[in-house]
LUMKOL-226612 format. One line per 4 residues: number of its first residue (from 1); for each residue x, y, z of N, C-alpha, C. Coordinates in pm, whole numbers, plus 50000, padded with zeros to 5 digits. Layout:
N
NUM) X Y Z X Y Z X Y Z ~ ... .
//
This chain:
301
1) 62484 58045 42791 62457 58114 42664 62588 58140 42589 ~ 62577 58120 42486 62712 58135 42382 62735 58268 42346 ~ 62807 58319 42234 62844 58480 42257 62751 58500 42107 ~ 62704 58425 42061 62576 58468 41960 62487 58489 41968 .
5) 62454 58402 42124 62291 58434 42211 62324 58595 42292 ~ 62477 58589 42339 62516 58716 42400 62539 58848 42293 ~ 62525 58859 42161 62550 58928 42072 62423 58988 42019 ~ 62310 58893 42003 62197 58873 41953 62079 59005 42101 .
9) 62125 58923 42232 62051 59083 42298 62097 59176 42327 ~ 62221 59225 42279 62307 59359 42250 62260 59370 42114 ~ 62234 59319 42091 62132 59406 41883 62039 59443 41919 ~ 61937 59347 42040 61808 59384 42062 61792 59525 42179 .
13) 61914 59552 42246 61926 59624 42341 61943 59770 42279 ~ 62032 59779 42148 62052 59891 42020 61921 59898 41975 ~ 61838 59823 41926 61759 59832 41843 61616 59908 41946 ~ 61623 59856 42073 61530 59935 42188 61602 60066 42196 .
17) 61684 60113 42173 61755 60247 42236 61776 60316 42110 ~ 61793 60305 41972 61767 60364 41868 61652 60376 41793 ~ 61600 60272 41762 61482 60294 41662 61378 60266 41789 ~ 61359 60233 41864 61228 60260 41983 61242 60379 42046 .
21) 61341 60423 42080 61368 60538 42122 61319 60499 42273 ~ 61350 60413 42333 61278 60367 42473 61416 60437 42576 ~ 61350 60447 42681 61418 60522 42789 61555 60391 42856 ~ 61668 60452 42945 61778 60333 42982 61653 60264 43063 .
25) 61574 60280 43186 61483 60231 43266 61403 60140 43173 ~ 61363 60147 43104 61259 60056 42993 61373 59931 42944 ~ 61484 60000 42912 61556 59859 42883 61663 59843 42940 ~ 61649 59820 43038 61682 59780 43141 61583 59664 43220 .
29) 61477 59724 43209 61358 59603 43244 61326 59523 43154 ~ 61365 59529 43053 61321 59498 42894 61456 59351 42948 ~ 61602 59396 42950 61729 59295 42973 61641 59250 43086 ~ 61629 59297 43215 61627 59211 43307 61523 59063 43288 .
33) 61386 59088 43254 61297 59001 43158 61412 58873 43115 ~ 61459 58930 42950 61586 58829 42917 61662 58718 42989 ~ 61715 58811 43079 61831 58753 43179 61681 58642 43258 ~ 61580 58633 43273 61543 58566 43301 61483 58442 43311 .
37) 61466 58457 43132 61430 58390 43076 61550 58289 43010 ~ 61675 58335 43016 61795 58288 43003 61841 58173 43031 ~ 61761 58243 43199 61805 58125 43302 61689 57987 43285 ~ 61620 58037 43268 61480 57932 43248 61608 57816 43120 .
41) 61612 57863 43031 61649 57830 42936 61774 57674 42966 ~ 61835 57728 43061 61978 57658 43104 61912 57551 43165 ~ 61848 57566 43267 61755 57435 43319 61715 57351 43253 ~ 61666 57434 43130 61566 57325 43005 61677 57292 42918 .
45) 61809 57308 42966 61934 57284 42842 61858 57328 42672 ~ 61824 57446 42680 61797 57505 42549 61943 57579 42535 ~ 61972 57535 42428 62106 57647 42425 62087 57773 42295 ~ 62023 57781 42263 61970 57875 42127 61809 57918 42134 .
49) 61806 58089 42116 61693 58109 42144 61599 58022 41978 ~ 61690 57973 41893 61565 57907 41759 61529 57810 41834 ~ 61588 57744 41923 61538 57588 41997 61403 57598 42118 ~ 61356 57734 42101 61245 57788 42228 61122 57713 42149 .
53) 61069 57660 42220 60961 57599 42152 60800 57627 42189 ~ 60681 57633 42138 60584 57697 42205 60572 57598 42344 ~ 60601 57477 42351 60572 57356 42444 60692 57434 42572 ~ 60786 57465 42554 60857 57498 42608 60857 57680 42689 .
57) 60738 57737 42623 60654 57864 42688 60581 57828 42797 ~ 60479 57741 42711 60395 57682 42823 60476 57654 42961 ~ 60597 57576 42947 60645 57548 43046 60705 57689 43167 ~ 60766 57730 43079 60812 57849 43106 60705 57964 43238 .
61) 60542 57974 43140 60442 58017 43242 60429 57935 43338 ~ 60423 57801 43348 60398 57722 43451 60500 57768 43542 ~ 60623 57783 43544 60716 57815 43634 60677 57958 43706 ~ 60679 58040 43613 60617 58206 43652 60528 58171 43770 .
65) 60428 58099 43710 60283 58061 43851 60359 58028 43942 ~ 60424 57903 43963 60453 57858 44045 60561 57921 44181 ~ 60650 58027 44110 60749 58104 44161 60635 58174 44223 ~ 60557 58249 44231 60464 58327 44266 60458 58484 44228 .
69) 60495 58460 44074 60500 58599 44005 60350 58672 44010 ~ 60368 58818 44002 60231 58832 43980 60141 58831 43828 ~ 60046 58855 43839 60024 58830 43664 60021 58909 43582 ~ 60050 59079 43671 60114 59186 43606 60233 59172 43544 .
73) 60338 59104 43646 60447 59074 43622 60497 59014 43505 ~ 60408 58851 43509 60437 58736 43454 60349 58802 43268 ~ 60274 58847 43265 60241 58943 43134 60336 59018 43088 ~ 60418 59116 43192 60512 59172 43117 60618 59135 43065 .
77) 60692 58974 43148 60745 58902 43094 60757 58842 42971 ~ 60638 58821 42928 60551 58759 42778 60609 58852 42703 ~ 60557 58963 42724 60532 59055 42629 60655 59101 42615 ~ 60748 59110 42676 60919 59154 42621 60983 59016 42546 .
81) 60951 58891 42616 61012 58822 42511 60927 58798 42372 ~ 60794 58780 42345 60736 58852 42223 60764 58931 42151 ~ 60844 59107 42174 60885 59203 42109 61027 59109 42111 ~ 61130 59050 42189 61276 58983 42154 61259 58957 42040 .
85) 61180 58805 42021 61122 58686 41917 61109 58766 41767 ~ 61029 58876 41814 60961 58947 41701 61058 59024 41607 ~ 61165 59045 41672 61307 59144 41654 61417 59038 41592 ~ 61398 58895 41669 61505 58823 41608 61457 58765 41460 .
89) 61298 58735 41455 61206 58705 41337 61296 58837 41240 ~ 61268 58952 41236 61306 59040 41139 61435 59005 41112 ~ 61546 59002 41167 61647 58956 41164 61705 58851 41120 ~ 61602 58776 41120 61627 58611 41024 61726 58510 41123 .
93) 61706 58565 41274 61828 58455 41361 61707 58326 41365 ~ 61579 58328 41385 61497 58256 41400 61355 58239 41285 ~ 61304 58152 41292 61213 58072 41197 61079 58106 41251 ~ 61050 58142 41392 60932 58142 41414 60899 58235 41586 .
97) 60808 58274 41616 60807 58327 41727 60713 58265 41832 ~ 60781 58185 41919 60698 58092 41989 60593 58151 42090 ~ 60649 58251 42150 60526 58383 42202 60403 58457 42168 ~ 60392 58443 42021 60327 58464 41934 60194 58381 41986 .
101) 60208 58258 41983 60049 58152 41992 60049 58164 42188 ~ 60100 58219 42292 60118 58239 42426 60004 58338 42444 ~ 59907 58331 42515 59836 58418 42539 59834 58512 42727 ~ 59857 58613 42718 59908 58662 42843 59825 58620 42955 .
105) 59897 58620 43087 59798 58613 43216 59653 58682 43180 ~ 59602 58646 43259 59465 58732 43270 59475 58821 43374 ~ 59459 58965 43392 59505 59042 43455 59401 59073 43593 ~ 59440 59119 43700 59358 59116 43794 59292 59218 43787 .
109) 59171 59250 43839 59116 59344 43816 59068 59434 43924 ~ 59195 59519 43964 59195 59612 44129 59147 59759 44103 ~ 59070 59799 44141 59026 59949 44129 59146 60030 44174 ~ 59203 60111 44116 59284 60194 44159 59254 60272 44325 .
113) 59375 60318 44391 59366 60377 44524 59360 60487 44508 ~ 59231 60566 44539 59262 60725 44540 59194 60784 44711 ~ 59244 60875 44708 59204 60990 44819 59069 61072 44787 ~ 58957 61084 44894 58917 61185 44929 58923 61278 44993 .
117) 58831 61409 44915 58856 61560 44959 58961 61574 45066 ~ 58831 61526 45184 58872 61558 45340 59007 61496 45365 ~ 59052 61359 45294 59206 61353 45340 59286 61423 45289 ~ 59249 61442 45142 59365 61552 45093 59374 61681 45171 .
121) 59320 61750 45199 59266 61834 45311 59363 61815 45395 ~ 59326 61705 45461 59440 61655 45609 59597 61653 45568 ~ 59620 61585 45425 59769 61555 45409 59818 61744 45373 ~ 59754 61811 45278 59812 61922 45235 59794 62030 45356 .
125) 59738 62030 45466 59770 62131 45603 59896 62032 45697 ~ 59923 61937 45615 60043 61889 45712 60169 61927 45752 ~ 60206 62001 45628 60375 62043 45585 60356 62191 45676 ~ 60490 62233 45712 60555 62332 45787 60572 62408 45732 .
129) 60447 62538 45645 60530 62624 45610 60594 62753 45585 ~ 60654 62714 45702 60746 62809 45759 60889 62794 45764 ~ 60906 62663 45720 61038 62605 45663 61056 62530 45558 ~ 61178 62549 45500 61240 62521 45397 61165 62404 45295 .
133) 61173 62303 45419 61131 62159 45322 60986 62127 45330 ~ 60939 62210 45435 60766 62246 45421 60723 62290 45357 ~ 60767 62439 45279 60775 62463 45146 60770 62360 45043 ~ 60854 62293 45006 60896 62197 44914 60788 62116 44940 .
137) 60764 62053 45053 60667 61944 45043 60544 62002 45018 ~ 60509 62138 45044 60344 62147 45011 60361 62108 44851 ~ 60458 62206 44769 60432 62233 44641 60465 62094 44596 ~ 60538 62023 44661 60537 61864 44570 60436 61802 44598 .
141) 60330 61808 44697 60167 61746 44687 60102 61833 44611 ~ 60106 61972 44591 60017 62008 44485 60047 61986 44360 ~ 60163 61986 44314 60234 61912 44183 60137 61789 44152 ~ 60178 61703 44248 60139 61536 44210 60001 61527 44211 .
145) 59940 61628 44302 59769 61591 44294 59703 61729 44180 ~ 59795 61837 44177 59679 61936 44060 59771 61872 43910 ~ 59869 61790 43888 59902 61779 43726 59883 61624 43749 ~ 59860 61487 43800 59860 61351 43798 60004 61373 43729 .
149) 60101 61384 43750 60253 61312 43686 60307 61226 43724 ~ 60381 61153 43642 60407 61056 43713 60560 61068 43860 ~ 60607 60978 43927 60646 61073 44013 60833 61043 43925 ~ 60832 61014 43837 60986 61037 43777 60960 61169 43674 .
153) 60870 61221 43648 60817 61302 43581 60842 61421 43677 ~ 60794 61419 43712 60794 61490 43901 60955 61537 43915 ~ 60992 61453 43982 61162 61482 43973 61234 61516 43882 ~ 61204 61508 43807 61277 61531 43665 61247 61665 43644 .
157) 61182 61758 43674 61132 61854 43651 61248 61996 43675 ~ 61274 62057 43566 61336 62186 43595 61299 62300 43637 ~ 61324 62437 43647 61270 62537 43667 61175 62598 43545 ~ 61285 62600 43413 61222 62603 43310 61081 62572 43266 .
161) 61083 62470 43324 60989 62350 43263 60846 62443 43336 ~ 60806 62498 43435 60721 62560 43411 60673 62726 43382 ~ 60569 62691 43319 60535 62864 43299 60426 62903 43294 ~ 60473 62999 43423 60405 63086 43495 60305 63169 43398 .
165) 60292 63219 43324 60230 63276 43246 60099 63201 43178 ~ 60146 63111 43147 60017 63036 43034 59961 62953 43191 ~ 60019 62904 43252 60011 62821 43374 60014 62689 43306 ~ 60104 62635 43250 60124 62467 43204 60255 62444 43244 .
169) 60318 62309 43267 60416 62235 43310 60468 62201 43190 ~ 60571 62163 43140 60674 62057 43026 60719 61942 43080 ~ 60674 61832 43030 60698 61718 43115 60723 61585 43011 ~ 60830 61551 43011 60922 61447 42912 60885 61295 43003 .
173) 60739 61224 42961 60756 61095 43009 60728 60991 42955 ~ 60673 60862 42984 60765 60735 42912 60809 60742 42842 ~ 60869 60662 42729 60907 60676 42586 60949 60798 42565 ~ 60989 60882 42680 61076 61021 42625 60957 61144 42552 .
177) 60824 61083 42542 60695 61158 42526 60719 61315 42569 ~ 60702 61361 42511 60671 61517 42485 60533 61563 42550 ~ 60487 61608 42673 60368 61730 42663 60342 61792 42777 ~ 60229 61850 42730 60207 62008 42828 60097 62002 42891 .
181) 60114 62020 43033 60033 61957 43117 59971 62073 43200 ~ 59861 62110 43209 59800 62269 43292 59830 62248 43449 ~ 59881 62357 43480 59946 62369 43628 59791 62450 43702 ~ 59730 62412 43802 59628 62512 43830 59719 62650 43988 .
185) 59631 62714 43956 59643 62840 44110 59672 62798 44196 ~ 59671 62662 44276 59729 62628 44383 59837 62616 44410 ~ 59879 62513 44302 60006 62454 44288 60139 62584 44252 ~ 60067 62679 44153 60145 62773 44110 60205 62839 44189 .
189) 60040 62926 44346 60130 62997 44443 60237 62921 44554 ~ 60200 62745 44549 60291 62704 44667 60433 62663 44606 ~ 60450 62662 44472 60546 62655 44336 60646 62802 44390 ~ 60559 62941 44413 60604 63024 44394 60631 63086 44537 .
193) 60624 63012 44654 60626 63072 44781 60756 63007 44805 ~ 60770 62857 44741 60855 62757 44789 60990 62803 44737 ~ 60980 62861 44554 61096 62913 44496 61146 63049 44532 ~ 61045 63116 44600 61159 63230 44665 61171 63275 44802 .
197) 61126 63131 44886 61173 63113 45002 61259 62962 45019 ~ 61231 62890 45024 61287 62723 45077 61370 62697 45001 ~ 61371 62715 44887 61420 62645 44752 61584 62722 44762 ~ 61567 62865 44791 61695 62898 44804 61748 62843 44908 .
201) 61709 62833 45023 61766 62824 45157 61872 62669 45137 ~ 61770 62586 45088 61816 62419 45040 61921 62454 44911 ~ 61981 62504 44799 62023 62547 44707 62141 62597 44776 ~ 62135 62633 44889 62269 62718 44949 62376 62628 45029 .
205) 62308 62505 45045 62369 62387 45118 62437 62312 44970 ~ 62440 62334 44870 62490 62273 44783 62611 62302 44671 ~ 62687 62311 44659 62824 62370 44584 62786 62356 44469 ~ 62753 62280 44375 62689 62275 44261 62582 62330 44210 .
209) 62532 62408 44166 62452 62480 44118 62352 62422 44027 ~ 62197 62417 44058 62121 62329 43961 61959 62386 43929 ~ 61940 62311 43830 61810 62389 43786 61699 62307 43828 ~ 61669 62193 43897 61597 62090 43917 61533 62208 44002 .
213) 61388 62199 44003 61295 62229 44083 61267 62183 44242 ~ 61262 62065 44256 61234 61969 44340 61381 61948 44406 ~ 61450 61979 44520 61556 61949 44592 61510 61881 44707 ~ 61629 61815 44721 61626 61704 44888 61690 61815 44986 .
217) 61738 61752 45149 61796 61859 45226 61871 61949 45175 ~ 61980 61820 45101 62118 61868 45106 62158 61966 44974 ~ 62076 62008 44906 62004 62085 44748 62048 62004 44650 ~ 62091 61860 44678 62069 61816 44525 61883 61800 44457 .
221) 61952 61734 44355 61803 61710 44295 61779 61545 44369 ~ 61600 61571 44391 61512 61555 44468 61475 61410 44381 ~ 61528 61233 44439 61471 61132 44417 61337 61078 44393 ~ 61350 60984 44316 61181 60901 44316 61181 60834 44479 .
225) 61259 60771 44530 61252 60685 44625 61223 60819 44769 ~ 61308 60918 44739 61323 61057 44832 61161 61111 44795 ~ 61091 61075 44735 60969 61153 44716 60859 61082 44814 ~ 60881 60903 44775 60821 60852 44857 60832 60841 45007 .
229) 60950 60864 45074 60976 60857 45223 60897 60990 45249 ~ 60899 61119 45130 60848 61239 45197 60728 61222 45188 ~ 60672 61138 45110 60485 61140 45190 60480 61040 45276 ~ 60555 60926 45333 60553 60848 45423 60543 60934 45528 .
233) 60590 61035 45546 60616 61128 45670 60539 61180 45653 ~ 60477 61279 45543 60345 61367 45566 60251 61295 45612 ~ 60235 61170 45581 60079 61060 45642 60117 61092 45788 ~ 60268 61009 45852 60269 61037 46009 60230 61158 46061 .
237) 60314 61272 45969 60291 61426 46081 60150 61408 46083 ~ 60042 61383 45948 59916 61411 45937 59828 61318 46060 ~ 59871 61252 46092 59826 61108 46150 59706 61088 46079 ~ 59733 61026 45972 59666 60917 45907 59698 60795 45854 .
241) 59585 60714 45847 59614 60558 45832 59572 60498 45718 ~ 59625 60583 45626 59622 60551 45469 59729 60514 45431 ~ 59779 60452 45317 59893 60428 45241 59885 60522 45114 ~ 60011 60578 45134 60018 60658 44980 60140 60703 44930 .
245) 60101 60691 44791 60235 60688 44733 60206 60792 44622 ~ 60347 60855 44537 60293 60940 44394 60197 60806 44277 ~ 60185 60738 44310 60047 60688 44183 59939 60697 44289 ~ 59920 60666 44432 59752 60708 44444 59776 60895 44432 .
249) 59877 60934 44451 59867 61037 44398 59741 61148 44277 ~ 59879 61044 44154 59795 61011 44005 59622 60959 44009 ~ 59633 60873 44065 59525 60802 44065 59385 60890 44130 ~ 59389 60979 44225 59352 61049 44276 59303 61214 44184 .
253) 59415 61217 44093 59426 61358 44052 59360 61294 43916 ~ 59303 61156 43880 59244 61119 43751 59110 61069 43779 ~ 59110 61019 43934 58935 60964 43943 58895 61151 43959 ~ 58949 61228 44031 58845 61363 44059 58818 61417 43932 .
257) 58889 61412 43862 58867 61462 43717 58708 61368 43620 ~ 58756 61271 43646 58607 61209 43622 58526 61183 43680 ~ 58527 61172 43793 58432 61234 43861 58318 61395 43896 ~ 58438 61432 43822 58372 61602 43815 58304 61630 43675 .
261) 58296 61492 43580 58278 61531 43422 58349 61553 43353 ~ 58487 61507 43406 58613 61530 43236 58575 61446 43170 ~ 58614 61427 43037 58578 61294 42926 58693 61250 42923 ~ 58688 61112 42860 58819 61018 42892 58914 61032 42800 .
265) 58903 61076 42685 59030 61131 42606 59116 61236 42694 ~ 59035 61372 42732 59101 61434 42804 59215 61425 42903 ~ 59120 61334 43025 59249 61236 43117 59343 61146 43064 ~ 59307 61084 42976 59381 61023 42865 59554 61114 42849 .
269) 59507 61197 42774 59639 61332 42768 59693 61341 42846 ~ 59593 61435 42975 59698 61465 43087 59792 61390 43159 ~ 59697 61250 43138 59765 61156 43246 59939 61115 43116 ~ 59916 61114 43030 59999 61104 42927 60052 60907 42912 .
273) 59914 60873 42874 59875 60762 42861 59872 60710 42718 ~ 59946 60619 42666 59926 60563 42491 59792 60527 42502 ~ 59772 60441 42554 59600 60328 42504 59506 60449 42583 ~ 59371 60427 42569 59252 60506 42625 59252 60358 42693 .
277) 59266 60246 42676 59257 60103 42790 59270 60123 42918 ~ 59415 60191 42919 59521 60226 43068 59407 60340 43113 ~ 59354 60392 43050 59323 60531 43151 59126 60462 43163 ~ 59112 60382 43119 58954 60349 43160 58942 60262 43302 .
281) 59084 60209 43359 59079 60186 43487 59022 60296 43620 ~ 58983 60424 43564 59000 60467 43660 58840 60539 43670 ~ 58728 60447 43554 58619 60552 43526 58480 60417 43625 ~ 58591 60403 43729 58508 60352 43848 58436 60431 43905 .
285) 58320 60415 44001 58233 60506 43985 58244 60512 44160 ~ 58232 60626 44249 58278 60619 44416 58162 60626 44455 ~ 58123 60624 44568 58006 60595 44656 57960 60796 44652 ~ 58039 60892 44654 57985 61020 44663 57923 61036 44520 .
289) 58013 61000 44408 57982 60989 44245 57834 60925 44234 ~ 57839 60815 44281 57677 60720 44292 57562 60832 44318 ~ 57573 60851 44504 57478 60887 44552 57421 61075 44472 ~ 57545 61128 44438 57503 61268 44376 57425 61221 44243 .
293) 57447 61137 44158 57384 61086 44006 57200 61028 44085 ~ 57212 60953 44177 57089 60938 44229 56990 61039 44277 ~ 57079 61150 44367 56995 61247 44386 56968 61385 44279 ~ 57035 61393 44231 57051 61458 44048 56914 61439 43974 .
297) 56910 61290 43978 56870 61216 43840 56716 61148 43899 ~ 56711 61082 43981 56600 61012 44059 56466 61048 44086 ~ 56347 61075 44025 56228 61121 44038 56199 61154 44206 ~ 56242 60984 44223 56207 61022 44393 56287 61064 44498 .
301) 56426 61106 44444 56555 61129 44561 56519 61210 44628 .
//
């Protein structure tokens, strides 16, 4: 690539970070995409993104398949060099946007993973607490399962950020999104057992002084990757043979909600979702959901 093709996604990299107002993580995945398509490019001796041709997309997906991208993946791929194309179109570096006539993977269609009652049950009597990080871990499963956040949302979280009074959370996610998310009674008292027992104890191991809610041993602030090893371990202490992560988390804290009769705008919000699309994945219907609507509803149940 020449230093005009290298100039051209440093405009597009400004133009995501000023007028999109998109997070470093967003473009960052946004470049990495690029850089990939880059390389595609060098193979096909394209040396200029005006020389991308729709014949030359096509080709492009054929490779995606063949590498064994997924079609989550290979969609999101599309769709960042589409917004590139679309950015260099305004710009006048190019004549046409070959992504444009590309129509995305067809997406698979997996029911989200959530938990019932009785396991949540099992995972939230798992934590110790009677110590420090047992503390911490109850209130970070009631976090993730009474608000669905996401789990960088989660970490990110200050002291500030909730209040006790109204009982809602402040929570800054994708796109730097703004809103206020209802904290219920559970979460609040294991919020409030954890901050004036554990939270200090972990806070005292640390020379730096911080407002993050969520701490690891050593009292810094508390990782995405550090969140997931800590429910890897609550499944073992729990001995169970589930997989879970903070999205069945989410996923969990958005099917009970519709399942109980929230309406889908509602979850929509909380979950802090742009499209009502993203949040209709989850208005699958469970085998307890079924059989209660049958015996409810059924002349003869």
């Amino acid at each position: 690539m020449d230093n005009n093709q290298k100039r051209y996604v440093q405009s597009f990299s400004e133009y995501l970070q000023i007028e999109k107002n998109c997070s470093p993580h967003t473009i960052s995945s946004y470049l990495q995409d690029i850089e990939h398509f880059q390389n595609f490019m060098k193979q096909q001796t394209i040396d200029v993104f005006a020389a991308v041709s729709y014949a030359d997309v096509r080709i492009y997906l054929t490779q995606l398949h063949e590498q064994g991208f997924a079609r989550k993946t290979a969609a999101r791929k599309i769709s960042t060099l589409r917004s590139l194309y679309r950015f260099l179109l305004r710009e006048e570096i190019v004549e046409v946007n070959p992504f444009t006539m590309s129509s995305l993977p067809k997406q698979e269609k997996r029911l989200p993973q959530f938990l019932y009652t009785q396991e949540l049950d099992q995972l939230f009597d798992a934590p110790d607490s009677t110590t420090a990080l047992g503390q911490r871990d109850r209130a970070l499963l009631e976090v993730l399962y009474g608000c669905g956040i996401r789990v960088s949302e989660c970490v990110a979280l200050d002291i500030e950020d909730i209040d006790f009074s109204i009982g809602t959370i402040f929570v800054i996610g994708k796109g730097r999104k703004e809103r206020y998310v209802p904290i219920g009674s559970f979460a609040i008292d294991a919020i409030n057992h954890y901050m004036n027992d554990g939270r200090n104890k972990l806070l005292s191991k640390e020379k730096d002084s911080t407002r993050a809610l969520f701490l690891n041993f050593r009292g810094a602030r508390l990782t995405a990757r550090g969140v997931r090893t800590i429910l890897n371990r609550i499944v073992e202490e729990a001995s169970m043979h589930v997989h879970i992560s903070p999205h069945v988390m989410r996923h969990t804290f958005a099917t009970h909600l519709l399942n109980e009769g929230a309406d889908l705008r509602s979850v929509q919000e909380l979950l802090g979702h742009a499209n009502l699309s993203t949040t209709q994945i989850y208005t699958h219907v469970t085998g307890d959901r079924l059989r209660n609507i049958y015996m409810n509803h059924h002349p003869r149940a």
